[in-house]
VEXZA-750970 format. One record per residue: residue number from 1; residue in three letters; x, y, z of N, C-alpha, C in turn. Coordinates in Angstrom, 2 decimals, padded with zeros to 5 digits, m for minus. Example, Ala and Ser with C-alpha at 12.3 -4.5 7.8 and 13.67 -1.06 7.14 Angstrom:
# residues 2
[miba 1,'Ala',[013.19,m005.69,007.80],[012.30,m004.50,007.80],[013.20,m003.30,007.80]]
[miba 2,'Ser',[012.85,m002.25,007.08],[013.67,m001.06,007.14],[012.90,000.03,007.87]]
# end
This chain:
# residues 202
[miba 1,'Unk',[m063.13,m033.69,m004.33],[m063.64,m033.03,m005.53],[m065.13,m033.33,m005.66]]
[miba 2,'Unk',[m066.35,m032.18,m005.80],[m067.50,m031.98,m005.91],[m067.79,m032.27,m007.14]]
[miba 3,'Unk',[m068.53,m034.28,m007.30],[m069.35,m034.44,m008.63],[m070.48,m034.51,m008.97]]
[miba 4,'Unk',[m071.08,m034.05,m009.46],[m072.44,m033.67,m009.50],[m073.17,m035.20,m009.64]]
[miba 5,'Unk',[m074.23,m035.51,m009.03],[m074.86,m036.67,m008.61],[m075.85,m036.48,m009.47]]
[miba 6,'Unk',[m076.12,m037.47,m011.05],[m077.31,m037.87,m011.50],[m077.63,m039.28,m011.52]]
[miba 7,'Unk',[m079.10,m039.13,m012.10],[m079.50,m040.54,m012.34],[m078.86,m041.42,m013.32]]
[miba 8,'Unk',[m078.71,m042.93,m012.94],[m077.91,m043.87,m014.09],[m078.71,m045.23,m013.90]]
[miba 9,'Unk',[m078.33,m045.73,m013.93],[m078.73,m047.28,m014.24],[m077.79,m047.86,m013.02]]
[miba 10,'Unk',[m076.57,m047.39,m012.41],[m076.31,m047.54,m011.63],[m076.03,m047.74,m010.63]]
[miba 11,'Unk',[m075.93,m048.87,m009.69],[m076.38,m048.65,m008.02],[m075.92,m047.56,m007.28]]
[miba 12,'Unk',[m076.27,m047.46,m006.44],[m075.57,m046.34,m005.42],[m075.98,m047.01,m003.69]]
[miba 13,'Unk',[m075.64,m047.88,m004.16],[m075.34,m049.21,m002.53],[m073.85,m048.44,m001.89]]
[miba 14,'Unk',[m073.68,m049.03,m000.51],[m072.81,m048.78,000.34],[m072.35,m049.67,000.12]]
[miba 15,'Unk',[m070.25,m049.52,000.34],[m069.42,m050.20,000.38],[m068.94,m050.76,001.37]]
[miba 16,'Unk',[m068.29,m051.77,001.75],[m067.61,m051.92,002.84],[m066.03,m051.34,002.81]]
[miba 17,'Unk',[m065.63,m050.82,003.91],[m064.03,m050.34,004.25],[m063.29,m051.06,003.76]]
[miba 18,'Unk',[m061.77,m050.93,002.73],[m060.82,m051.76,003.05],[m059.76,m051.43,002.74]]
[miba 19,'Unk',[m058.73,m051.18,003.49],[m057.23,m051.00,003.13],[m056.31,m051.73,003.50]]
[miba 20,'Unk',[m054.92,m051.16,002.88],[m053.86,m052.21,002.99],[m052.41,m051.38,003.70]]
[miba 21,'Unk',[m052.04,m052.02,004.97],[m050.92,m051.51,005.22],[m049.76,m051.46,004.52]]
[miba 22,'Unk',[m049.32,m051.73,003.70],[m047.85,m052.25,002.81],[m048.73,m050.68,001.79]]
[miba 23,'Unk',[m046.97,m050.15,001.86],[m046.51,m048.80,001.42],[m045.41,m049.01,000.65]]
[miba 24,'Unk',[m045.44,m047.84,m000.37],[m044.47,m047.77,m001.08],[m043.36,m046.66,m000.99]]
[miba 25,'Unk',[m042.38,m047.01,m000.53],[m041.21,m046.65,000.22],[m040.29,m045.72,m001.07]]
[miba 26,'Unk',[m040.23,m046.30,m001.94],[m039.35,m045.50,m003.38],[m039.16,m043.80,m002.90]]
[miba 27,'Unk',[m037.97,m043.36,m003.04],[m037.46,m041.77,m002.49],[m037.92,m041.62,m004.27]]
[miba 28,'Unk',[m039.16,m041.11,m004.35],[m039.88,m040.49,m005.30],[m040.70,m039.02,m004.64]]
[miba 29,'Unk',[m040.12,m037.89,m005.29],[m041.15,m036.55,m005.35],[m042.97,m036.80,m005.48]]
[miba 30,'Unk',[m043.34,m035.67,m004.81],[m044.78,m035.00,m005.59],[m044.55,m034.48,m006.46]]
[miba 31,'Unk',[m044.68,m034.56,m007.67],[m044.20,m033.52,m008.97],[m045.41,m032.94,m009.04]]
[miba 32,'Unk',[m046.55,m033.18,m008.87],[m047.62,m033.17,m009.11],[m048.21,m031.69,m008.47]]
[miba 33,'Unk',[m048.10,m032.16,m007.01],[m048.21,m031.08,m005.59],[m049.87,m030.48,m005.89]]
[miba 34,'Unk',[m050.50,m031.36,m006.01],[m052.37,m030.99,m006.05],[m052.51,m030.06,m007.21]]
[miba 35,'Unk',[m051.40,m030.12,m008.06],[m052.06,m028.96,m009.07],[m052.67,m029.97,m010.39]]
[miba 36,'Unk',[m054.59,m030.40,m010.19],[m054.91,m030.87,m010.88],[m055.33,m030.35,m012.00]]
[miba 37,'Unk',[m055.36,m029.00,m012.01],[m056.13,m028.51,m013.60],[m055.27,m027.77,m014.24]]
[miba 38,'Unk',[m055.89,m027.74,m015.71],[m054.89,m026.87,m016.43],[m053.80,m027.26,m017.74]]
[miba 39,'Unk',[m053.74,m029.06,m017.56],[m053.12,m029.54,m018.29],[m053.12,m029.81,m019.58]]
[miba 40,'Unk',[m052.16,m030.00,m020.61],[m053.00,m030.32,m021.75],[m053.33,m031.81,m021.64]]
[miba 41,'Unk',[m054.26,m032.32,m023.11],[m054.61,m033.59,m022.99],[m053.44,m034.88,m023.17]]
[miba 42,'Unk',[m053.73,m035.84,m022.50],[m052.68,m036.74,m022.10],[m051.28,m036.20,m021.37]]
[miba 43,'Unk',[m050.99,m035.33,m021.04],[m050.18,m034.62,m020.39],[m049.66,m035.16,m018.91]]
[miba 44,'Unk',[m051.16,m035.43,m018.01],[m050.57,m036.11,m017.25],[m051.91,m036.59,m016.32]]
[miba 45,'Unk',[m051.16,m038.35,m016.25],[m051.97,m039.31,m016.18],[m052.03,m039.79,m014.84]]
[miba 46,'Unk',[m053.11,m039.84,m014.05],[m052.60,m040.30,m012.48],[m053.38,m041.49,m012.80]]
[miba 47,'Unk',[m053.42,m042.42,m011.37],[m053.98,m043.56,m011.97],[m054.10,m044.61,m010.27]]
[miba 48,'Unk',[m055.05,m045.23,m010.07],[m055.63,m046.17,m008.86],[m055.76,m047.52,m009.23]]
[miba 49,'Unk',[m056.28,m048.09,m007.98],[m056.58,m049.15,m008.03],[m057.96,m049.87,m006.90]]
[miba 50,'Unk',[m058.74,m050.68,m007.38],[m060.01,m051.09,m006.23],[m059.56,m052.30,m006.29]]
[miba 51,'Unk',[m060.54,m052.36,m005.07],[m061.14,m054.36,m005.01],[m062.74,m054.17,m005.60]]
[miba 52,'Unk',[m063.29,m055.49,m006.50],[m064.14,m055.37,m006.92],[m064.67,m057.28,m006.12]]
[miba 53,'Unk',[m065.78,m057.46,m006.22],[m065.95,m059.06,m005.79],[m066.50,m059.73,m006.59]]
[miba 54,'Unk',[m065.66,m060.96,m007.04],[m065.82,m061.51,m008.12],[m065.87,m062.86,m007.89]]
[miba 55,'Unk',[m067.31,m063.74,m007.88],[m067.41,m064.95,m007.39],[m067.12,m065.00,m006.14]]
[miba 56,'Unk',[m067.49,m063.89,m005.47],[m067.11,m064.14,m003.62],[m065.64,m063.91,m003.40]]
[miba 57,'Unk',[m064.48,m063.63,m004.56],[m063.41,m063.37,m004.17],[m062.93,m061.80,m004.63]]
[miba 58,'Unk',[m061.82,m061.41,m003.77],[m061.24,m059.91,m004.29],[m060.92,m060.34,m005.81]]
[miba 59,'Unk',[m061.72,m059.13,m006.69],[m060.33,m058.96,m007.80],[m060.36,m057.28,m007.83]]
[miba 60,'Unk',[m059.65,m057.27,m008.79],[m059.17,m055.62,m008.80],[m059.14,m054.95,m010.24]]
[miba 61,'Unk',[m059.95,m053.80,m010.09],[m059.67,m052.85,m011.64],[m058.63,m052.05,m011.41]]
[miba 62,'Unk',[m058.17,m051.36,m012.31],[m057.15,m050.23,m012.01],[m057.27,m049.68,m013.33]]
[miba 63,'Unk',[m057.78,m048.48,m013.15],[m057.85,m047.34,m014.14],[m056.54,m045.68,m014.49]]
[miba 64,'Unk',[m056.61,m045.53,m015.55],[m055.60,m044.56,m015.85],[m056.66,m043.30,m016.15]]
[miba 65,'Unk',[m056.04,m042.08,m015.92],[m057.10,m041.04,m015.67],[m056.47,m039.88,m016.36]]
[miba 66,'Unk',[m056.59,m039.32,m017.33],[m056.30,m037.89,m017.96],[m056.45,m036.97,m017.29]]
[miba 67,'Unk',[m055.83,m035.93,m016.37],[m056.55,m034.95,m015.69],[m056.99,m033.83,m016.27]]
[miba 68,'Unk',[m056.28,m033.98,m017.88],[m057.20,m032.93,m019.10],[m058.41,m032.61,m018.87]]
[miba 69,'Unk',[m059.40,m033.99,m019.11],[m060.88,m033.91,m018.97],[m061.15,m035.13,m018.18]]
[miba 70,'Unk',[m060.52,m035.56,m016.81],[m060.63,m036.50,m016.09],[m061.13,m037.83,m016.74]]
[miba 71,'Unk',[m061.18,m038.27,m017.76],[m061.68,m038.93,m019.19],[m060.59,m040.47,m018.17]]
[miba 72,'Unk',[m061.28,m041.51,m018.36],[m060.65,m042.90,m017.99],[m060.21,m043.37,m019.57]]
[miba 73,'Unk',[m059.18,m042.92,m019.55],[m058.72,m043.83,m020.94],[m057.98,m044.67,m021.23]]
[miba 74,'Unk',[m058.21,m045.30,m020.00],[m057.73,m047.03,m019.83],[m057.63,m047.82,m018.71]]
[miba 75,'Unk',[m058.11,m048.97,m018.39],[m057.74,m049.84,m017.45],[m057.98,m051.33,m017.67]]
[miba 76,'Unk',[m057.60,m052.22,m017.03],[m057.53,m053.34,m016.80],[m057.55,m054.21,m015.21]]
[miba 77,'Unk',[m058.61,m055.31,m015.41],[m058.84,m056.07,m014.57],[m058.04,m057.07,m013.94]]
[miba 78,'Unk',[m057.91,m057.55,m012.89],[m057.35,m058.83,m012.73],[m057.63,m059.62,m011.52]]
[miba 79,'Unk',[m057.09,m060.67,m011.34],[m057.40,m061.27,m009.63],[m056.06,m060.66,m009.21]]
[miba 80,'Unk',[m055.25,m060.08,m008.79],[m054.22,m060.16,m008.51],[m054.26,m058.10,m008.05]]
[miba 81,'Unk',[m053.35,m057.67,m007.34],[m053.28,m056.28,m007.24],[m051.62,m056.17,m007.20]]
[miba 82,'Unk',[m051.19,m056.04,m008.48],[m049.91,m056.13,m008.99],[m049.53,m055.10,m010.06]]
[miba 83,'Unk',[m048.05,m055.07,m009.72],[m047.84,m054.09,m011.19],[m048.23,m054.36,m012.98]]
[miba 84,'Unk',[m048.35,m055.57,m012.70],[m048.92,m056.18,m014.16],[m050.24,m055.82,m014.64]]
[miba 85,'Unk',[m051.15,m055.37,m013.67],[m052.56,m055.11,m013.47],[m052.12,m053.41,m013.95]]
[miba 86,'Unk',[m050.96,m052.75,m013.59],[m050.50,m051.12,m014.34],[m050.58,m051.20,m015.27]]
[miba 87,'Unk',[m049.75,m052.15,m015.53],[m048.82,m052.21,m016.93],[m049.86,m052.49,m018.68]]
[miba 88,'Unk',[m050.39,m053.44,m017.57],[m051.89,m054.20,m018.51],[m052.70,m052.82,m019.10]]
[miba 89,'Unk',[m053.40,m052.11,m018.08],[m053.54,m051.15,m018.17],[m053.60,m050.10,m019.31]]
[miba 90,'Unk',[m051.66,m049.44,m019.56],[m051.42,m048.73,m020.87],[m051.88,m049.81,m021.90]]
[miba 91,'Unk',[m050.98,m050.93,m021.75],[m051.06,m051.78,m022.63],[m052.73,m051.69,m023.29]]
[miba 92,'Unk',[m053.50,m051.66,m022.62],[m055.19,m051.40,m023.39],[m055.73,m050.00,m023.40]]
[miba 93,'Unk',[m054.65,m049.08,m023.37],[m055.19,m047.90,m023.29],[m055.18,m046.96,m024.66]]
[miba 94,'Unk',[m055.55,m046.11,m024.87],[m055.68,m045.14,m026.35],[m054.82,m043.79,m025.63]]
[miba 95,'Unk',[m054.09,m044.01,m024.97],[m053.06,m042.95,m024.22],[m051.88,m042.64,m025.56]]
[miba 96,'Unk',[m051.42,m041.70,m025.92],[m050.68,m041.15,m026.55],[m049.27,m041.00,m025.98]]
[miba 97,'Unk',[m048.56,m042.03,m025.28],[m047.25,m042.00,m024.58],[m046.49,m040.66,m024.89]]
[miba 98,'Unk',[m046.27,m040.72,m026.31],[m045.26,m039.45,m026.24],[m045.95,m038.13,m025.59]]
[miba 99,'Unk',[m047.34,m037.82,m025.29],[m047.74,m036.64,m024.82],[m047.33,m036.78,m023.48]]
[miba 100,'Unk',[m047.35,m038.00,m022.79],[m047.37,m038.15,m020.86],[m046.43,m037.84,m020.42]]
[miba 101,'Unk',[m046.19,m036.38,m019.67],[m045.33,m036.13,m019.20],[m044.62,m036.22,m017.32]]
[miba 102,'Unk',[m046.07,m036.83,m016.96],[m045.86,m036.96,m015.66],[m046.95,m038.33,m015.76]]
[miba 103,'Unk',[m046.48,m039.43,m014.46],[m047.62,m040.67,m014.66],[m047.31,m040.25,m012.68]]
[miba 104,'Unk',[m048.79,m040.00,m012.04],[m048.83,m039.92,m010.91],[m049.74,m041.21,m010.05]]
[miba 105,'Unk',[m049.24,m041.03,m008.74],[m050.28,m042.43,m008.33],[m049.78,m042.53,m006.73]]
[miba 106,'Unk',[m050.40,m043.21,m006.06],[m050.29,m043.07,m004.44],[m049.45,m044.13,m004.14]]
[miba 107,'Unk',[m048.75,m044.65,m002.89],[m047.83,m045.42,m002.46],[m048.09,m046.75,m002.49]]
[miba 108,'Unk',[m049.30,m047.12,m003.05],[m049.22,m048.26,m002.99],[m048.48,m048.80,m003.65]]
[miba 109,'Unk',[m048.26,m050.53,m002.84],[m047.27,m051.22,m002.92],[m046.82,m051.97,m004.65]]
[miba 110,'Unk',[m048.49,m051.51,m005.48],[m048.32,m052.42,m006.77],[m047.40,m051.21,m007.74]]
[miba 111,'Unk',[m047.33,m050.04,m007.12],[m046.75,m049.02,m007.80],[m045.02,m049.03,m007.70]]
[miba 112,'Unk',[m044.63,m049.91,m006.76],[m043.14,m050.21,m006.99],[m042.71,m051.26,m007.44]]
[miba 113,'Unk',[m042.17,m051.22,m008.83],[m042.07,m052.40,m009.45],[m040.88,m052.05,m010.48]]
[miba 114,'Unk',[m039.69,m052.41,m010.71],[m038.90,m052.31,m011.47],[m039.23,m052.16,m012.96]]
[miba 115,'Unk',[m040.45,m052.91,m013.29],[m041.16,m053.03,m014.81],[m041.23,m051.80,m014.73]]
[miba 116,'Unk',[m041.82,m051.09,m014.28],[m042.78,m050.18,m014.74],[m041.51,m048.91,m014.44]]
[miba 117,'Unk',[m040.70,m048.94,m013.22],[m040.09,m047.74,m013.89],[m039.01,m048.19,m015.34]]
[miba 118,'Unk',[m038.59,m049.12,m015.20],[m038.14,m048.93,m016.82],[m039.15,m049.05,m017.93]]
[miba 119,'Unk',[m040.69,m049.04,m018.13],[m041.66,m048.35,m018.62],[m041.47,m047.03,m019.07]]
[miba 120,'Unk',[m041.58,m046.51,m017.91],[m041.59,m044.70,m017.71],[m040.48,m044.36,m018.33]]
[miba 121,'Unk',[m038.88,m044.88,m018.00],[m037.72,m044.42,m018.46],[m038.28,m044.62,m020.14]]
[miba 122,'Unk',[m038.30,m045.54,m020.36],[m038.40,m045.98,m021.90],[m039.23,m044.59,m022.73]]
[miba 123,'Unk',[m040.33,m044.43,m022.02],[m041.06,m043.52,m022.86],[m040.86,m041.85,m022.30]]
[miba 124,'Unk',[m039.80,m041.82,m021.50],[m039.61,m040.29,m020.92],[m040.76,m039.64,m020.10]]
[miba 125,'Unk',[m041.13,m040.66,m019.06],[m042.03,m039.94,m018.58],[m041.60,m040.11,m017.33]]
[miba 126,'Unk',[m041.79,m039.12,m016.15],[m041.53,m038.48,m015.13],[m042.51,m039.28,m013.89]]
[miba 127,'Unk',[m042.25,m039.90,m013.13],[m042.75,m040.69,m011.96],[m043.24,m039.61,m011.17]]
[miba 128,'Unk',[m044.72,m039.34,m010.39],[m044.56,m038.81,m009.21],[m045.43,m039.71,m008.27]]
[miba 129,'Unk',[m045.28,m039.35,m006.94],[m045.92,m040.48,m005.83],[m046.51,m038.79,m005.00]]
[miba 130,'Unk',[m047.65,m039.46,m004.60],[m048.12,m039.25,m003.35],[m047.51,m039.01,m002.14]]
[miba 131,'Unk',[m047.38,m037.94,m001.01],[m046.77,m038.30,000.07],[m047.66,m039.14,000.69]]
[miba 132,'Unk',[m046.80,m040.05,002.10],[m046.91,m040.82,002.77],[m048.16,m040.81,003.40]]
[miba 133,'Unk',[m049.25,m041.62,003.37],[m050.33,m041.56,004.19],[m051.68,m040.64,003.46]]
[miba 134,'Unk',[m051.23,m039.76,002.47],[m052.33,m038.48,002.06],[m052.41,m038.81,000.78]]
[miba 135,'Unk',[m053.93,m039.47,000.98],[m054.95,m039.33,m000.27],[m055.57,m037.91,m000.76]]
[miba 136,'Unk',[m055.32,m037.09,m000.62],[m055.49,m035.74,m001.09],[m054.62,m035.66,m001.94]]
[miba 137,'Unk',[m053.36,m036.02,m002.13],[m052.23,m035.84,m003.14],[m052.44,m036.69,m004.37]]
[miba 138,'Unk',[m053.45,m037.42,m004.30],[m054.19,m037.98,m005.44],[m055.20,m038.20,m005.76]]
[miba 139,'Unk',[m056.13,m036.90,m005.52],[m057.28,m036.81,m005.06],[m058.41,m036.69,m006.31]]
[miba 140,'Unk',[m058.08,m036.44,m007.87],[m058.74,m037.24,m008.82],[m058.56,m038.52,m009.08]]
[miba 141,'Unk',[m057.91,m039.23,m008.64],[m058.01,m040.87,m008.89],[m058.84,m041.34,m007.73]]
[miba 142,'Unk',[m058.68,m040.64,m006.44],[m059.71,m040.94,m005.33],[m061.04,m040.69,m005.71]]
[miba 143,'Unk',[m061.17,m039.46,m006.51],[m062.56,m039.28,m006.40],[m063.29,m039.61,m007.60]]
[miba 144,'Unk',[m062.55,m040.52,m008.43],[m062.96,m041.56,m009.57],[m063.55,m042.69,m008.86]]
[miba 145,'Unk',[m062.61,m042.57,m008.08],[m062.66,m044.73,m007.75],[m064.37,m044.51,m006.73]]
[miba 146,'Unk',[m064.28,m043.30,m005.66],[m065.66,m043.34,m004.99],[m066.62,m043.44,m005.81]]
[miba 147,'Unk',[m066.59,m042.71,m006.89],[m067.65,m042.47,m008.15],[m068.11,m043.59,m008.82]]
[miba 148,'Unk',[m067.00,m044.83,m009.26],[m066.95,m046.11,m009.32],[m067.76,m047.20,m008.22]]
[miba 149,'Unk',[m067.07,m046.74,m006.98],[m067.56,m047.68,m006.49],[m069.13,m047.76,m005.88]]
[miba 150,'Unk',[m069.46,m045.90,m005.90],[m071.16,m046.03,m005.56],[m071.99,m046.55,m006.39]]
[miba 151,'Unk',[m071.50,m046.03,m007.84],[m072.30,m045.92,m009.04],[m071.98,m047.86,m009.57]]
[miba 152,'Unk',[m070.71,m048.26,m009.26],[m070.49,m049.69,m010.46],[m070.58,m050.90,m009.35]]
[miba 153,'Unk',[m069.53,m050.30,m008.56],[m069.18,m051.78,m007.97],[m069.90,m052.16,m006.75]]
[miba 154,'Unk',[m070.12,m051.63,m005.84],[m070.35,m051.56,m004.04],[m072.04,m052.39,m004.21]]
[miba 155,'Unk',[m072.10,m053.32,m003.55],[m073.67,m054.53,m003.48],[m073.82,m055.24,m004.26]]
[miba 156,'Unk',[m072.68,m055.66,m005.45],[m072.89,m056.56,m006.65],[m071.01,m057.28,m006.34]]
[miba 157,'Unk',[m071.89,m058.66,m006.71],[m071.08,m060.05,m006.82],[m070.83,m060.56,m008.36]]
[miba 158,'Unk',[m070.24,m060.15,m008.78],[m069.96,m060.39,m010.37],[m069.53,m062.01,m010.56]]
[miba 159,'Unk',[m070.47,m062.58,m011.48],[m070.18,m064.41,m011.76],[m068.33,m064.40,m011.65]]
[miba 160,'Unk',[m067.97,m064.07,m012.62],[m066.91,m063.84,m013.68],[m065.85,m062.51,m013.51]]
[miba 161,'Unk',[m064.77,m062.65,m013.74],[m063.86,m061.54,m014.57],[m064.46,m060.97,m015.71]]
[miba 162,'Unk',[m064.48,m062.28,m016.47],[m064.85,m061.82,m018.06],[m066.37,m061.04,m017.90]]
[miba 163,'Unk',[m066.61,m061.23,m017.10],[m068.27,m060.75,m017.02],[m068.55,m059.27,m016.21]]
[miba 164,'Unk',[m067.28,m059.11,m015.34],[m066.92,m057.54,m014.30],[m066.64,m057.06,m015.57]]
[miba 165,'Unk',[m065.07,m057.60,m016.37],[m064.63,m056.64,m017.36],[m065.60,m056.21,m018.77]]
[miba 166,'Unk',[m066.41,m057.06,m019.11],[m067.47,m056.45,m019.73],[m068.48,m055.32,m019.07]]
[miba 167,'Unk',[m068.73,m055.58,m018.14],[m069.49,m054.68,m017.65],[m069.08,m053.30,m017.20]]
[miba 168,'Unk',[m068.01,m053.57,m017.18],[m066.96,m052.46,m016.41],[m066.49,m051.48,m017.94]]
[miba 169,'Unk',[m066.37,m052.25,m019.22],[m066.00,m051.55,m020.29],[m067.42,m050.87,m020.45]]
[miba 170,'Unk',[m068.27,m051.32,m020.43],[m069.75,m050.55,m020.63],[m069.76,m049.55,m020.16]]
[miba 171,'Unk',[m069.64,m048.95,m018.32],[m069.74,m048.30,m017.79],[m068.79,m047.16,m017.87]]
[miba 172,'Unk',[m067.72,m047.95,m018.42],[m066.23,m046.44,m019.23],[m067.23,m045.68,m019.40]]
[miba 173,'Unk',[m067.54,m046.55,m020.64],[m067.62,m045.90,m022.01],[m069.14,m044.54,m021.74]]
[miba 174,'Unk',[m070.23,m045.17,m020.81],[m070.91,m044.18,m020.37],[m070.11,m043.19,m019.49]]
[miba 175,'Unk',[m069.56,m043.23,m018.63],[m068.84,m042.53,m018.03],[m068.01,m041.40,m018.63]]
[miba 176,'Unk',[m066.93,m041.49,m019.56],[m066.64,m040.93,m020.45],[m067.64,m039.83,m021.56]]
[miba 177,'Unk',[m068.80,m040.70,m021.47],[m069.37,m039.94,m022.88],[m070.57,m039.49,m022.36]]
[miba 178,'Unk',[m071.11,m039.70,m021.02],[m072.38,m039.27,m020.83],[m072.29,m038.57,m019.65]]
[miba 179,'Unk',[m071.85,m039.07,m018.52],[m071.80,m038.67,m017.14],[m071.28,m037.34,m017.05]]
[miba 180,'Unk',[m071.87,m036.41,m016.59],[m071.78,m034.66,m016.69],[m070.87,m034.87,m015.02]]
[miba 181,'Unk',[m069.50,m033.56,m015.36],[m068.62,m033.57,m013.80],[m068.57,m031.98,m013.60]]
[miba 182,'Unk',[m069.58,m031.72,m012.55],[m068.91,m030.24,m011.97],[m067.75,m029.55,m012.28]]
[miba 183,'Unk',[m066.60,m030.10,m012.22],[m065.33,m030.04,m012.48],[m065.01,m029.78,m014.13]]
[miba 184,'Unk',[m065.97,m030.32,m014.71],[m065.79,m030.16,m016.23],[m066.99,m028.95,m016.67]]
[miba 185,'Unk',[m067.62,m028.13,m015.82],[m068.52,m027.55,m016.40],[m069.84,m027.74,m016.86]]
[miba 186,'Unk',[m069.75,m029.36,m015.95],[m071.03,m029.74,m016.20],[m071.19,m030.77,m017.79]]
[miba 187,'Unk',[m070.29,m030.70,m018.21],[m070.13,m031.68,m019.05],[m069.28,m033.33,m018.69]]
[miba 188,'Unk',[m069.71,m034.43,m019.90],[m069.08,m035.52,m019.80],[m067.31,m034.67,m020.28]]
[miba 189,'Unk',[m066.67,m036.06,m020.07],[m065.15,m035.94,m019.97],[m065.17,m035.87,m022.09]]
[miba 190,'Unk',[m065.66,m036.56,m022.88],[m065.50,m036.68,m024.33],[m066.61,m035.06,m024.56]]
[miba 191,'Unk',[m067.37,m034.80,m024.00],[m067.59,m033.47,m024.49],[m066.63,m032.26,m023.95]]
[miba 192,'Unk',[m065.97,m032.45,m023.42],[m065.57,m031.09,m022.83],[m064.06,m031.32,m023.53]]
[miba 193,'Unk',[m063.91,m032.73,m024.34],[m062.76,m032.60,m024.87],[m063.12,m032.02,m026.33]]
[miba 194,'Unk',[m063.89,m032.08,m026.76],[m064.66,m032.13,m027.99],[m065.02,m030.45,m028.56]]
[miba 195,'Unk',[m064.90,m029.73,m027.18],[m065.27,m028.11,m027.06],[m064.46,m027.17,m027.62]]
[miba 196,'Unk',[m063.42,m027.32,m027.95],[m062.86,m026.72,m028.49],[m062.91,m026.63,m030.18]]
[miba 197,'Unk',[m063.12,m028.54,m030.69],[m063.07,m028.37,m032.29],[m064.70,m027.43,m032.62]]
[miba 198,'Unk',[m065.54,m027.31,m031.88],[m066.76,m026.64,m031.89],[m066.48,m025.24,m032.15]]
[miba 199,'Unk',[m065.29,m025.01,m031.23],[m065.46,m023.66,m031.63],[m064.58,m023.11,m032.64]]
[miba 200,'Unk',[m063.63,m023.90,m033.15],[m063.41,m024.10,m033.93],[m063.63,m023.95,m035.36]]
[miba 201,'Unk',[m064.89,m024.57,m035.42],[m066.03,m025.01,m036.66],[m066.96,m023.32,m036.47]]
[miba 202,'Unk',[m067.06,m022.71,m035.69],[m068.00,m021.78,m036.14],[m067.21,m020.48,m036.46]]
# end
């Protein structure tokens, strides 16, 4: 997905490669099947995970993603790349459960976790996975996390957690409210949600 590249305060350093063999095996559908636009808001939430370096060691963000107005409206940090690091996640999010009708996300291994599908059962929401191997089948949470990692994370050694997750809430919150996406018309994710009470009002 084509995002339009402006100026920020943000680095745009190179990352280093890194993945993880361990897959998530669960006989779970694509419900999804690349159809990213179109949805209503909170409707349906896909959602990733990075390594960020923190004191010279891995830790990890993991963000939840509206594909309404691709809007990050929630995540949580941790040392750990676990389902608790999901779960944490809603738990700090301004997500409207009863709207989520699908929660999508790729095979990784922190995505099979007994918690979390009795999560989903609890609130009636519909699991879908990624097929095997293809990051295209989740290809707005992919092309968040690149966006993340040119613009936030990639050539910086963060002291602290407490000091990534501050910095990292900063950069939402610009992200969300300032950062203009091709995909949105050239608007941030809070204006293009915002477009409608406008027209609304006149």
């Amino acid at each position: 997905m084509k995002e339009l590249n402006i100026r920020s305060c943000y680095n745009t350093k190179k990352y280093r490669n890194y993945s993880s063999k361990k897959c998530n095996e669960t006989n779970c559908s694509n419900l999804l099947s690349r159809n990213f636009d179109g949805w209503s808001e909170n409707e349906v939430i896909v959602s990733d995970l990075t390594y960020v370096e923190v004191n010279g060691q891995w830790n990890y963000i993991c963000t939840l993603i509206d594909l309404f107005n691709r809007e990050i409206v929630g995540f949580s940090v941790g040392k750990n790349k676990t389902a608790e690091l999901v779960k944490k996640a809603f738990d700090y999010s301004n997500i409207d459960l009863s709207k989520i009708m699908i929660f999508h996300t790729d095979r990784g291994c922190e995505f099979e976790n007994i918690s979390i599908d009795a999560f989903l059962e609890k609130n009636s929401i519909l699991r879908s996975l990624s097929r095997k191997g293809c990051p295209y089948d989740n290809a707005v949470a992919e092309s968040t996390f690149k966006i993340v990692k040119t613009e936030f994370v990639m050539g910086r050694n963060f002291g602290s957690l407490e000091n990534m997750e501050l910095e990292f809430s900063d950069y939402v919150h610009w992200y969300n409210n300032c950062r203009i996406h091709g995909s949105l018309n050239y608007l941030s994710p809070v204006a293009f949600k915002r477009r409608p009470l406008k027209y609304l009002s006149n």
